[in-house]
C-alpha positions in Angstrom: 0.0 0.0 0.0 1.7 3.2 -1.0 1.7 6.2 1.5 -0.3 8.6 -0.5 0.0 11.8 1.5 -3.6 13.6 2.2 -5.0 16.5 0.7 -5.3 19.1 3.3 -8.3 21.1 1.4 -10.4 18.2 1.6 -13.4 18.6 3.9 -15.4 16.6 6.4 -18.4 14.7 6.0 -20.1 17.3 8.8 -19.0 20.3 6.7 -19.8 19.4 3.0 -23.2 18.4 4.7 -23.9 21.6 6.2 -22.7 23.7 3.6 -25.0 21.4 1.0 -27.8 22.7 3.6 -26.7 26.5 3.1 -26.9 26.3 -0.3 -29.9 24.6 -1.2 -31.7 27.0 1.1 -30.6 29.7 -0.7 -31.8 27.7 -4.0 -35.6 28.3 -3.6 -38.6 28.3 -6.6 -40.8 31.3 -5.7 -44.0 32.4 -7.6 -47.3 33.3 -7.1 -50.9 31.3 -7.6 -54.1 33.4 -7.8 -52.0 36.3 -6.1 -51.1 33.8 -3.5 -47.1 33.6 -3.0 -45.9 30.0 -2.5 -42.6 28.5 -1.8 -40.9 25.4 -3.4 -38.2 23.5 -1.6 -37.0 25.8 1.5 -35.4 23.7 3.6 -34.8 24.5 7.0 -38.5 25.6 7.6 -39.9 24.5 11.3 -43.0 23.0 9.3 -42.1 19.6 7.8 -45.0 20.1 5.6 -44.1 23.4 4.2 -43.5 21.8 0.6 -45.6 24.1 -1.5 -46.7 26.4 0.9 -44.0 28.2 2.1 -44.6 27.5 5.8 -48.3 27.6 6.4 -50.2 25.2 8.6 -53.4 25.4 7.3 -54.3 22.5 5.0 -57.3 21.7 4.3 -58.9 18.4 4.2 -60.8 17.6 0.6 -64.1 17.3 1.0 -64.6 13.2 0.2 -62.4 12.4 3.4 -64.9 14.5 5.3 -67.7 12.5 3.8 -66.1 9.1 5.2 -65.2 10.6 8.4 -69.1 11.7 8.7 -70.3 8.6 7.6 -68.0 6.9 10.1 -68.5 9.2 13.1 -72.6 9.8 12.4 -71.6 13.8 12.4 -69.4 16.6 13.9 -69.7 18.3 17.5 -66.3 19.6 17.6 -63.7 20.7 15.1 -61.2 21.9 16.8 -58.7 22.7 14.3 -61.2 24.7 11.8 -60.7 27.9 9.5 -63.3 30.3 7.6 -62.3 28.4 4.3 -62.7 24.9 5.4 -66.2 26.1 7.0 -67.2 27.4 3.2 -65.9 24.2 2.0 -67.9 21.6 3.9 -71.3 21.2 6.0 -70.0 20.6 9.4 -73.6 20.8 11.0 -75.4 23.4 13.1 -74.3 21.4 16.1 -70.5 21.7 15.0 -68.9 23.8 17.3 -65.4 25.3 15.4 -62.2 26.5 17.1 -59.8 28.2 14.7 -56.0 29.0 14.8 -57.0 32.3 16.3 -59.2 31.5 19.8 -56.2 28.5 20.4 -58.4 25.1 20.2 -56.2 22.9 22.2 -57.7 25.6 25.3 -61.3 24.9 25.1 -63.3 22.1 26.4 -64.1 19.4 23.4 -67.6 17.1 23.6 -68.9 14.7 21.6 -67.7 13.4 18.4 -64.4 15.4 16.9 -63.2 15.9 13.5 -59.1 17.1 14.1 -56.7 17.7 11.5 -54.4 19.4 13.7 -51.9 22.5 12.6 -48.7 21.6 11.1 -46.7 24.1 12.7 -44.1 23.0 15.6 -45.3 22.1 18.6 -49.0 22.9 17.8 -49.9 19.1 16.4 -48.4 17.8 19.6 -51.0 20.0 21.4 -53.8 18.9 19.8 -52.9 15.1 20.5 -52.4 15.9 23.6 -56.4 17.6 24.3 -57.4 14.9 22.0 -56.0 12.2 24.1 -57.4 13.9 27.3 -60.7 14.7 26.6 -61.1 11.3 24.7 -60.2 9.1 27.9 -62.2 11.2 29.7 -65.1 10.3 28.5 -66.2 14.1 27.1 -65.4 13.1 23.8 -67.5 10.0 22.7 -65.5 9.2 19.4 -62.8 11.2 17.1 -61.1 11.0 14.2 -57.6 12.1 13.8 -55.4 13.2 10.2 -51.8 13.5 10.8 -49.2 12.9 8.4 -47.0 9.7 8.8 -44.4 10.2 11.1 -44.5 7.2 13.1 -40.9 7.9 14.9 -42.7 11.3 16.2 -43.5 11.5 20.3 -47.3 12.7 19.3 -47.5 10.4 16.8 -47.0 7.4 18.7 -49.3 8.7 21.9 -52.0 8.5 19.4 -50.9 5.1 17.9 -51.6 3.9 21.8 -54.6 5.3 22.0 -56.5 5.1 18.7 -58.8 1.9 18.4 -57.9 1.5 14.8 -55.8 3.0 11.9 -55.3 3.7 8.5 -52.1 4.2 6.8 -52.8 5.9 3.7 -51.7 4.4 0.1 -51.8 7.6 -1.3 -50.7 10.7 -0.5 -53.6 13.6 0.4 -54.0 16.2 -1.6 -55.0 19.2 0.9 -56.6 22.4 -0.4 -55.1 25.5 0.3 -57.1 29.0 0.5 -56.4 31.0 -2.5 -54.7 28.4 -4.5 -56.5 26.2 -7.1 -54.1 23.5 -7.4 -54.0 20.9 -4.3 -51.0 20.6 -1.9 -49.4 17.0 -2.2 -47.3 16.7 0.6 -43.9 14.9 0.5 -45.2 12.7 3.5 -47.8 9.9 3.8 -50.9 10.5 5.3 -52.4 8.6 8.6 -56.3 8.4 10.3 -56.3 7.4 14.0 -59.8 6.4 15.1 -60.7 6.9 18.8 -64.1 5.1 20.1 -66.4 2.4 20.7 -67.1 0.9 16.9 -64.1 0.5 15.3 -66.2 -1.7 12.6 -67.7 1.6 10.0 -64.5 2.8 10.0 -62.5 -0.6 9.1 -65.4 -0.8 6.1 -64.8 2.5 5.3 -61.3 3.0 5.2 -59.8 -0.3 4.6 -59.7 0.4 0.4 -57.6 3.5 1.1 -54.7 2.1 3.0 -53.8 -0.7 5.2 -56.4 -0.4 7.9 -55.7 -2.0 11.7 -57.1 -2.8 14.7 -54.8 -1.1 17.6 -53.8 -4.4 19.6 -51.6 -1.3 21.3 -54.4 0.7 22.6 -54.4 1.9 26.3 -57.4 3.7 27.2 -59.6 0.7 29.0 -62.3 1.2 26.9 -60.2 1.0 23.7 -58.9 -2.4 24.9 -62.5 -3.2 25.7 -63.9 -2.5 21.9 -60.6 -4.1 20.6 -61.6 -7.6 22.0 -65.6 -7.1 21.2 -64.6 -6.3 17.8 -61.0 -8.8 17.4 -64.0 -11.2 18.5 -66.9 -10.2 15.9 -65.0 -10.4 13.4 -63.3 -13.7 14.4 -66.6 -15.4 14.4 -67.8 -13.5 10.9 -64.3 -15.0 9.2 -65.2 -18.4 10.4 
């Protein structure tokens, strides 16, 4: 092996790495929708989601998702995560009561039967977990649905993957509305749907062509452990 001597202007791994970083988020595609400025490939941005939005948090669910999570659910009493826009969008119900990004949902009290697709902006989806979880085991909300995107090694992520009755794991990926801007908002992530309550069976039937759908063997709320083994057992018998 000869001694070849090194180079003393090569870099570290650790440097070509973060200067890569600098770069690229200096290398951004800016233009405006509808007179609506969006942002292509900023990296760097607290919002993992910001792909196409330049940061926002706000993106709304199409409309036929909302038609299986009403048909699941039986209707809306809370939405705690609402805007003006998705309000034009969809019939939530009189009964529907709507916290937005401005009155700070994860603060007020949640009853009934809750449709959450949380904000994307850090921190604020952990919140909304967090109330959902709370006000789910304690018995003021009856049932929920949940929309997060994919990230299963996430803290919140997992606290709702304990909790949830059932999932579905997406096969496709979401395309969100956005205020203002005609064309949808793919995301770069998967999509997930977390249900929470006592008949995990209309959402298995409703959900299970759109992704792999699951019973939670995981859950830990009594009651989701109770409807797990009613359900685990229904379905046992039916397959017989």
């Amino acid at each position: 092996m000869s001694n070849v001597p090194l180079r003393s202007d090569l870099r570290t791994v650790a440097e070509v790495r973060a200067d890569t970083l600098k770069r690229l988020a200096k290398h951004t595609v800016k233009f405006s929708v509808n007179g609506k400025r969006i942002t292509l490939g900023a990296v760097g941005s607290p919002n993992p989601y910001a792909m196409g939005t330049g940061g926002g948090d706000e993106w709304c669910t199409p409309v036929e998702y909302l038609e299986m999570a009403r048909k699941v659910l039986g209707g809306f009493d809370t939405c705690p995560a609402s805007s003006a826009f998705a309000q034009r969008r969809f019939d939530f119900g009189p009964q529907c009561r709507h916290y937005t990004k401005a009155n700070n949902g994860p603060t007020k009290p949640w009853r009934g039967r809750v449709w959450l697709n949380p904000l994307f902006s850090k921190g604020l989806t952990a919140a909304f977990i967090d109330k959902l979880i709370e006000e789910y085991s304690s018995g003021r909300v009856s049932a929920a649905i949940l929309l997060t995107g994919a990230f299963t090694a996430n803290a919140w992520f997992q606290k709702a993957g304990h909790t949830a009755t059932a999932i579905c794991l997406m096969k496709k990926r979401i395309e969100f509305e956005l205020e203002g801007v005609t064309t949808p908002g793919t995301q770069i992530y998967g999509q997930t749907f977390f249900y929470f309550g006592d008949n995990a069976g209309p959402f298995m039937d409703t959900f299970r062509s759109h992704g792999v759908s699951l019973l939670n063997p995981n859950a830990r709320t009594d009651r989701a452990v109770t409807v797990i083994g009613r359900h685990d057992r229904i379905w046992k018998k039916a397959a017989a």
